[in-house]
C-alpha positions as protocol buffer text, in pm:
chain_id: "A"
residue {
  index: 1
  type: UNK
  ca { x: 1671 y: -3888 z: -4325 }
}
residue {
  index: 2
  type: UNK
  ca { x: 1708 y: -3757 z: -3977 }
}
residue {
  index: 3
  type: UNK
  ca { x: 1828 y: -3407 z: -3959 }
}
residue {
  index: 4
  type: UNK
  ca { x: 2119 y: -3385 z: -3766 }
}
residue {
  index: 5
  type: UNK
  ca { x: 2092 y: -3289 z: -3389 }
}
residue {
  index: 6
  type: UNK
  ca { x: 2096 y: -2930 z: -3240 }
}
residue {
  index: 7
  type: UNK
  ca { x: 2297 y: -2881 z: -2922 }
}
residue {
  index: 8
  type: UNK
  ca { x: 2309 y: -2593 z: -2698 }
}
residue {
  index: 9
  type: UNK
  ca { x: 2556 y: -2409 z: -2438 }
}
residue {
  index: 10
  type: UNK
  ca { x: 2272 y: -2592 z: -2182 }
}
residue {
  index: 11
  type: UNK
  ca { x: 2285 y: -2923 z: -2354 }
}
residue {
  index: 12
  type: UNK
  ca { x: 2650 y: -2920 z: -2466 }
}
residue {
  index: 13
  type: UNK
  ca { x: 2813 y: -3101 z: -2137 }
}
residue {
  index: 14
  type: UNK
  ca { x: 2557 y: -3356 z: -2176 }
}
residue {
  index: 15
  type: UNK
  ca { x: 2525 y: -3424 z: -2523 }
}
residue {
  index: 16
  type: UNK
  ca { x: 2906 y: -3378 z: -2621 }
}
residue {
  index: 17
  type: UNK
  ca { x: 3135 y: -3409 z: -2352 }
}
residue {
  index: 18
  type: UNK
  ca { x: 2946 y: -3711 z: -2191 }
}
residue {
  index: 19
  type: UNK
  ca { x: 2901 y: -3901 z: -2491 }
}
residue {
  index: 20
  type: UNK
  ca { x: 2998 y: -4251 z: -2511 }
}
residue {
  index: 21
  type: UNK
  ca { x: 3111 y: -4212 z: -2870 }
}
residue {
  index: 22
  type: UNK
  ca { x: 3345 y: -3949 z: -3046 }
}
residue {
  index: 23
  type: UNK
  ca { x: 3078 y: -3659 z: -3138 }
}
residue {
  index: 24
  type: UNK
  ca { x: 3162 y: -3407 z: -3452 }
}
residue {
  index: 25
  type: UNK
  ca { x: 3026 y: -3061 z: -3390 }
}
residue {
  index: 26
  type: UNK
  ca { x: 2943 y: -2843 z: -3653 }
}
residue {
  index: 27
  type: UNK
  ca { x: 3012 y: -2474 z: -3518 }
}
residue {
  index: 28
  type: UNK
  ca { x: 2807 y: -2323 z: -3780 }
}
residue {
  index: 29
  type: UNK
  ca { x: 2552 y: -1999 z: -3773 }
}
residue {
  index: 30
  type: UNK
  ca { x: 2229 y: -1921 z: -4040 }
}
residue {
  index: 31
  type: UNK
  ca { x: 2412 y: -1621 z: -4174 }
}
residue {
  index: 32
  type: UNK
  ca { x: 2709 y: -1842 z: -4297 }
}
residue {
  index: 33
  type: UNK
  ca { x: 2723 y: -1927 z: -4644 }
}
residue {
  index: 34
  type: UNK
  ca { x: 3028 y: -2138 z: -4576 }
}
residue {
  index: 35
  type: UNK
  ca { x: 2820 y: -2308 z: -4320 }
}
residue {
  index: 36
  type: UNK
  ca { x: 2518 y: -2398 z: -4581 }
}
residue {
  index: 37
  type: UNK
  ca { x: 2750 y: -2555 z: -4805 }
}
residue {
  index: 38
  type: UNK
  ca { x: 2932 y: -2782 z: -4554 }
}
residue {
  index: 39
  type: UNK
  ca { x: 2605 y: -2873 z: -4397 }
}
residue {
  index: 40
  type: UNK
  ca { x: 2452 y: -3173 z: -4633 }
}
residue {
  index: 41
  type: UNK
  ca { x: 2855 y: -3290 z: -4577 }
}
residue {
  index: 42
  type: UNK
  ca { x: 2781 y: -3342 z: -4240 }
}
residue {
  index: 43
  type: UNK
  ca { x: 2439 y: -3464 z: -4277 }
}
residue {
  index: 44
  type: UNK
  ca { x: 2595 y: -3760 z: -4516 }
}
residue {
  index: 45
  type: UNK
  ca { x: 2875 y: -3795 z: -4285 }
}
residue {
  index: 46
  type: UNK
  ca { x: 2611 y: -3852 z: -4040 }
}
residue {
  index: 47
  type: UNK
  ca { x: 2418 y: -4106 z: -4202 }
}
residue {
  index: 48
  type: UNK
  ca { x: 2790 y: -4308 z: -4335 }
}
residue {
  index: 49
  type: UNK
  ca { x: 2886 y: -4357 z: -3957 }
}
residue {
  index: 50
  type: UNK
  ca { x: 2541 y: -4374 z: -3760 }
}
residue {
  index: 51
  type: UNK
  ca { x: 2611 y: -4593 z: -3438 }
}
residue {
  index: 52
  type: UNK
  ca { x: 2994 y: -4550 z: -3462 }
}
residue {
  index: 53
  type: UNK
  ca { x: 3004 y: -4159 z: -3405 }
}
residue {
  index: 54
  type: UNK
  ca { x: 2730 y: -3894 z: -3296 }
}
residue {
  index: 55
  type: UNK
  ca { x: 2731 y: -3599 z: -3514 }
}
residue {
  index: 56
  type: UNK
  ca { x: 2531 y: -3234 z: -3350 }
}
residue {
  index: 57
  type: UNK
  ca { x: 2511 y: -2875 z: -3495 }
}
residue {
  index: 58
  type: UNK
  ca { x: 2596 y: -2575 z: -3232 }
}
residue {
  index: 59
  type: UNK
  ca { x: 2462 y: -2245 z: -3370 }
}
residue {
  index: 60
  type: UNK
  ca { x: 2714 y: -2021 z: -3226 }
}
residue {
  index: 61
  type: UNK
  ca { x: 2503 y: -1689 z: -3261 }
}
residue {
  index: 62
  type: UNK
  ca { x: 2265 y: -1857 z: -3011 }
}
residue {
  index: 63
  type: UNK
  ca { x: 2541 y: -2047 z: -2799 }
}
residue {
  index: 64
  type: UNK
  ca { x: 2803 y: -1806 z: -2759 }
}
residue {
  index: 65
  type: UNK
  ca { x: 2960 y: -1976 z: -2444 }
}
residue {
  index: 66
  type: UNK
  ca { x: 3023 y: -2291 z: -2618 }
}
residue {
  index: 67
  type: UNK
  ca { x: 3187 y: -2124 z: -2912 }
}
residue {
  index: 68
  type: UNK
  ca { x: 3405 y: -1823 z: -2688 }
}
residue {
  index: 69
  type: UNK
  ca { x: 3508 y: -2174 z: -2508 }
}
residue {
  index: 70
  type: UNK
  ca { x: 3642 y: -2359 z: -2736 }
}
residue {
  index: 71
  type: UNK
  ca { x: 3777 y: -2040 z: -2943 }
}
residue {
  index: 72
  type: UNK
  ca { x: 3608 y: -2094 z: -3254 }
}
residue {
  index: 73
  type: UNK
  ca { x: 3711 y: -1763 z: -3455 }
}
residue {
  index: 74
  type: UNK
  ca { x: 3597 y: -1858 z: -3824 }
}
residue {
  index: 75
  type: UNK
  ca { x: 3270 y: -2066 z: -3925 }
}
residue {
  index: 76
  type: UNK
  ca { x: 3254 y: -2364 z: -4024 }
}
residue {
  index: 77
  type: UNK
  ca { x: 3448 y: -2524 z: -3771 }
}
residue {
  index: 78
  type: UNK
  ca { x: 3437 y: -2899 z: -3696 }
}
residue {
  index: 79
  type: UNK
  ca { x: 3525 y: -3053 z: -3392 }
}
residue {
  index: 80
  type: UNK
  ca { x: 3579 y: -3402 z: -3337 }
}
residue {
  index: 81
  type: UNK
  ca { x: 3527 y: -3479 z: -2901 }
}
residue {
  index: 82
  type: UNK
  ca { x: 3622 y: -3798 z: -2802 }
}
residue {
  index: 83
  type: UNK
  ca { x: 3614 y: -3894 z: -2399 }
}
residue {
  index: 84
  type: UNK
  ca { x: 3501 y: -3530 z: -2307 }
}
residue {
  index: 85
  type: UNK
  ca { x: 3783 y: -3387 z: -2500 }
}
residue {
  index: 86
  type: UNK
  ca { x: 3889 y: -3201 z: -2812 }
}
residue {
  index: 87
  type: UNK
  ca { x: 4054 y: -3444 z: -3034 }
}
residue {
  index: 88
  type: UNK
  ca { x: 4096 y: -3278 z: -3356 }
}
residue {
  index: 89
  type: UNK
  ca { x: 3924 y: -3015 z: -3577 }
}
residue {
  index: 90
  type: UNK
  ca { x: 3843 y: -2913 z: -3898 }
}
residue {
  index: 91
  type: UNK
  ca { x: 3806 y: -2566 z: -4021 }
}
residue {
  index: 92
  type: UNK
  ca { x: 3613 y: -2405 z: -4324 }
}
residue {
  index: 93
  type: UNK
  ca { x: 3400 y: -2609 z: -4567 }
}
residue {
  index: 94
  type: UNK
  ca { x: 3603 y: -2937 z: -4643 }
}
residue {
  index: 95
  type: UNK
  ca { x: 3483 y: -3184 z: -4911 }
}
residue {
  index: 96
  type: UNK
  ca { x: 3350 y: -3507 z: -4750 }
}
residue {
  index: 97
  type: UNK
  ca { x: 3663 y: -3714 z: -4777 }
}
residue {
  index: 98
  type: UNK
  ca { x: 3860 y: -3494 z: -4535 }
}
residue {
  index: 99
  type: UNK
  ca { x: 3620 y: -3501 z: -4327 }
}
residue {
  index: 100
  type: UNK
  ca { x: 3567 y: -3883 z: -4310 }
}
residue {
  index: 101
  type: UNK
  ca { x: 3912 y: -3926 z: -4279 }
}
residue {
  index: 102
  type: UNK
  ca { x: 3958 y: -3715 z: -4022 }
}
residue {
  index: 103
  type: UNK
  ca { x: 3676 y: -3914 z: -3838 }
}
residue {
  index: 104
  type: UNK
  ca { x: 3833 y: -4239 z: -3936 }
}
residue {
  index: 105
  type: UNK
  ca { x: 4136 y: -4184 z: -3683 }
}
residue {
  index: 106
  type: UNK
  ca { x: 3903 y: -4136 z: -3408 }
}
residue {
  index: 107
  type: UNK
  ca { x: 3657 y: -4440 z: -3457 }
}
């Protein structure tokens, strides 16, 4: 199982904005307990829709740009990016389905 990718406020551009298919970030942080739960969600989610939609962890303690950016106030957020933009997000620790439905519109 490949553990899903890190990005960074130096990698973000590249990896996120530039990708060629929607990406979900997971805003997320080690302290978060929120975060921990949500995080084999994502992993799955991952797995379920490898080749249709790139899925990347942002550790906003670390990347603070990224996250002051994008105004991510509460953790867990996911964000779905789709043609360098912000298409749609999901906040707090959502059960899989939402997620995957959320996904689903941008695929």
């Amino acid at each position: 199982m490949a553990a899903t990718a890190q990005v960074t406020d130096a990698s973000f551009k590249e990896e996120v904005l530039e990708s060629d298919v929607p990406v979900l970030v997971d805003f997320w942080a080690p302290w978060c307990g929120p975060c921990r739960m949500v995080a084999p969600v994502v992993d799955e989610i991952s797995q379920q829709y490898e080749g249709q939609v790139k899925v990347v962890k942002l550790n906003t303690d670390e990347n603070p740009n990224v996250a002051s950016q994008y105004g991510i106030r509460s953790i867990p957020t996911l964000m779905i990016f789709k043609g360098g933009q912000r298409v749609d997000m999901v906040v707090g620790a959502v059960p899989k389905t939402t997620l995957a439905n959320t996904l689903e519109k941008y695929i």
